[in-house]
C-alpha positions as CSV (number, residue, x, y, z in Angstrom):
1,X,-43.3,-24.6,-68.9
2,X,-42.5,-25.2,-65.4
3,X,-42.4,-22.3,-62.5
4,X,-38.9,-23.4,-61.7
5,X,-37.9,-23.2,-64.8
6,X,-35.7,-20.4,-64.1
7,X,-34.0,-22.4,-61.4
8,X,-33.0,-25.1,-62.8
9,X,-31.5,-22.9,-65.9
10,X,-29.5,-20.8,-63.2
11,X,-28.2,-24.1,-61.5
12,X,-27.2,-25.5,-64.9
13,X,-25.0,-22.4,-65.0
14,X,-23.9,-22.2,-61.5
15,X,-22.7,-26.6,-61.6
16,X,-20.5,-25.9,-64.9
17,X,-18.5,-23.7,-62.1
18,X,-19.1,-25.6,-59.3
19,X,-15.6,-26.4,-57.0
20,X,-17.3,-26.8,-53.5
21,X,-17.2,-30.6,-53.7
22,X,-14.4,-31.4,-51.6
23,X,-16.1,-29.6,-48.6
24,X,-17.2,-32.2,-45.8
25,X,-20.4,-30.7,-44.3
26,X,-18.9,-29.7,-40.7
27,X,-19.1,-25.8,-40.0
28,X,-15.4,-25.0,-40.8
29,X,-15.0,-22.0,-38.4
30,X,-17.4,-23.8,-35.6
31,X,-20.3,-21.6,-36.2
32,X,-23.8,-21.5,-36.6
33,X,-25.8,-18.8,-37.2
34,X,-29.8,-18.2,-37.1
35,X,-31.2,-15.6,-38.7
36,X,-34.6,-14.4,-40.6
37,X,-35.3,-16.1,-43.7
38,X,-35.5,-12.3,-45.0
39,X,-34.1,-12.3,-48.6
40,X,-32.0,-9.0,-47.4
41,X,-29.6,-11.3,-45.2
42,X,-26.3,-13.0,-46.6
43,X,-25.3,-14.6,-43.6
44,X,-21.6,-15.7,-44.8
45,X,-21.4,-12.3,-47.0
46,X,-22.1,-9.9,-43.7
47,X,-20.1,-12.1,-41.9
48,X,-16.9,-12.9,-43.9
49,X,-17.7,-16.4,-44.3
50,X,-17.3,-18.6,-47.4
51,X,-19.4,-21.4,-48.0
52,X,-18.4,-25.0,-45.4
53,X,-17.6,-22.2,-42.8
54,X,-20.9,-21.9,-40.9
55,X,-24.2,-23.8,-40.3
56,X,-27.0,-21.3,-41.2
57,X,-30.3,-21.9,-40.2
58,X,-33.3,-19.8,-40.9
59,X,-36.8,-18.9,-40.0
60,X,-39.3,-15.9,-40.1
61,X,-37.9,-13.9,-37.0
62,X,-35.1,-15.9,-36.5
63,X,-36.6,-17.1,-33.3
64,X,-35.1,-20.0,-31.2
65,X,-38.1,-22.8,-31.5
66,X,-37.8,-26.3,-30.4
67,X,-36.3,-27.1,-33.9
68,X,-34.0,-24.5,-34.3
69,X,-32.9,-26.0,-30.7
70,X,-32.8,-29.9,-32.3
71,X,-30.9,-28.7,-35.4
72,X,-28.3,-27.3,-32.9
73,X,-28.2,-30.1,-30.8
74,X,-27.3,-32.1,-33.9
75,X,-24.7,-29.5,-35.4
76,X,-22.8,-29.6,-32.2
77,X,-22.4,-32.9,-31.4
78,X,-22.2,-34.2,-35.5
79,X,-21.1,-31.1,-37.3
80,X,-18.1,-29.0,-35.5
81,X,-20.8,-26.2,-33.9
82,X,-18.6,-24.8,-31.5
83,X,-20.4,-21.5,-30.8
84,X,-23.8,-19.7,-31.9
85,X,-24.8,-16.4,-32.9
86,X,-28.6,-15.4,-32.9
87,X,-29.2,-12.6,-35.8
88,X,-32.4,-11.4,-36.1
89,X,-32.3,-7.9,-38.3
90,X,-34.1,-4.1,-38.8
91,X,-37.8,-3.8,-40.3
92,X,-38.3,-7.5,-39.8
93,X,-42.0,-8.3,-40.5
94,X,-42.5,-10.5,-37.9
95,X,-41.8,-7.4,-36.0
96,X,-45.3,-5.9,-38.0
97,X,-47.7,-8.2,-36.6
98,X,-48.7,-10.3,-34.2
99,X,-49.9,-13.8,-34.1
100,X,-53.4,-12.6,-33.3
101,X,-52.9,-11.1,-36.9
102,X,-51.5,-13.3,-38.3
103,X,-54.4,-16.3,-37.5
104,X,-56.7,-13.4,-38.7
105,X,-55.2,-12.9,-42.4
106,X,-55.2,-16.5,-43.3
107,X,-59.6,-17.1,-41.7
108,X,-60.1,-14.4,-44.2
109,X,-58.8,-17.0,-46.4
110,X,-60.6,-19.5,-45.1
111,X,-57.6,-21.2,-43.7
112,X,-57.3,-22.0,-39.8
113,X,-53.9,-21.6,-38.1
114,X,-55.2,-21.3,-34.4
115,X,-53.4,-24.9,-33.8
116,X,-49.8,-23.0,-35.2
117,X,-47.4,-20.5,-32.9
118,X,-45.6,-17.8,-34.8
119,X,-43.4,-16.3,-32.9
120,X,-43.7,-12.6,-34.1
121,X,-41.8,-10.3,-32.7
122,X,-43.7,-7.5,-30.5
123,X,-40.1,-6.4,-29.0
124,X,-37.1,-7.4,-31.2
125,X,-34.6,-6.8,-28.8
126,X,-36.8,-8.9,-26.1
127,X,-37.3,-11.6,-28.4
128,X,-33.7,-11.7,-29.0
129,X,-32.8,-11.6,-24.8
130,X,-35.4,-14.5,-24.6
131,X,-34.3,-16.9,-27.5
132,X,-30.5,-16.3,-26.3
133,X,-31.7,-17.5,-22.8
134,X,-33.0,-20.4,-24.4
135,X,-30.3,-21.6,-26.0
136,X,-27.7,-21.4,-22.5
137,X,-30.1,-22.6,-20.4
138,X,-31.2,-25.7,-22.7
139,X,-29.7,-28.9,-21.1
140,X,-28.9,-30.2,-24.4
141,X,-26.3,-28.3,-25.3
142,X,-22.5,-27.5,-23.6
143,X,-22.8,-24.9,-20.7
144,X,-19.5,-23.1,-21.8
145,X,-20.6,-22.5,-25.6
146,X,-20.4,-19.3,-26.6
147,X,-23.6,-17.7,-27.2
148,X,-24.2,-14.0,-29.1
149,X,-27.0,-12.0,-30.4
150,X,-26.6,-9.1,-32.9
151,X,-29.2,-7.4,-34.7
152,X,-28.3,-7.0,-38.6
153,X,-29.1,-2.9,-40.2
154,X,-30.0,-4.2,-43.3
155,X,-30.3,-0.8,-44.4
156,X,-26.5,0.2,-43.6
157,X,-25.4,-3.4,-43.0
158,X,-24.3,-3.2,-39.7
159,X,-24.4,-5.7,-36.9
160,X,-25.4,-3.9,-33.6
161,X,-24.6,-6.7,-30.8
162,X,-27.3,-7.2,-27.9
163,X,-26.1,-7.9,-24.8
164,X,-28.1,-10.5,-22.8
């Protein structure tokens, strides 16, 4: 008995259905979207997308790092990324702590993450300003792209844009 078991049982399911295979990888609408890896978020529900339409990538915080910036680099110029929108959300946990915290929690364990960054989130709406800067001023990526930040309610499922 496997852990995944579940899983695969689901996906067996979920291929007998399956009619997503004529869809080419390119973000249909010319979208990405980076958010928190929170399992409260669906990006393409929230946002009226279907599945082809957006590039969606994901990480705790949904912080701008160097590879966030590298996977837009490549869905721009190989993947139809026209513009970005930078969605962090409400009663994040990366909002809860700080790294400081965070590097203490795991030595308790006996595990040593001084050498790793986490990004947390002392000021969502800061961290948000900050990672939106990042992205227009990167010299990888077209000046003119649009660039937005909303933070997602994910108790009333609102987005509440934040101007930058």
């Amino acid at each position: 008995m496997s852990a995944f078991d579940d899983l695969y049982a689901a996906n067996a399911k979920y291929a007998k259905k399956f009619g997503d295979s004529g869809l080419t990888g390119r973000a249909a609408r010319g979208l990405a979207v980076v958010t928190c890896m929170d399992s409260r978020i669906d990006p393409l529900g929230l946002l009226g997308l279907k599945a082809g339409d957006a590039k969606i990538l994901r990480n705790a915080g949904a912080r701008v790092t160097d590879d966030v910036l590298r996977t837009l680099v490549l869905a721009v110029y190989l993947l139809g990324v026209e513009r970005v929108l930078v969605m962090p959300h409400t009663d994040c946990g990366m909002s809860k702590v700080s790294d400081a915290d965070v590097h203490a929690l795991t030595s308790e364990r006996g595990v040593d993450t001084r050498s790793l960054e986490f990004h947390t989130v002392p000021d969502q709406n800061e961290a948000l300003r900050h990672d939106l800067t990042r992205i227009r001023t990167t010299p990888f990526l077209p000046e003119d792209m649009p660039i937005a930040g909303a933070i997602y309610d994910v108790h009333s499922g609102r987005l509440l844009p934040v101007q930058a």
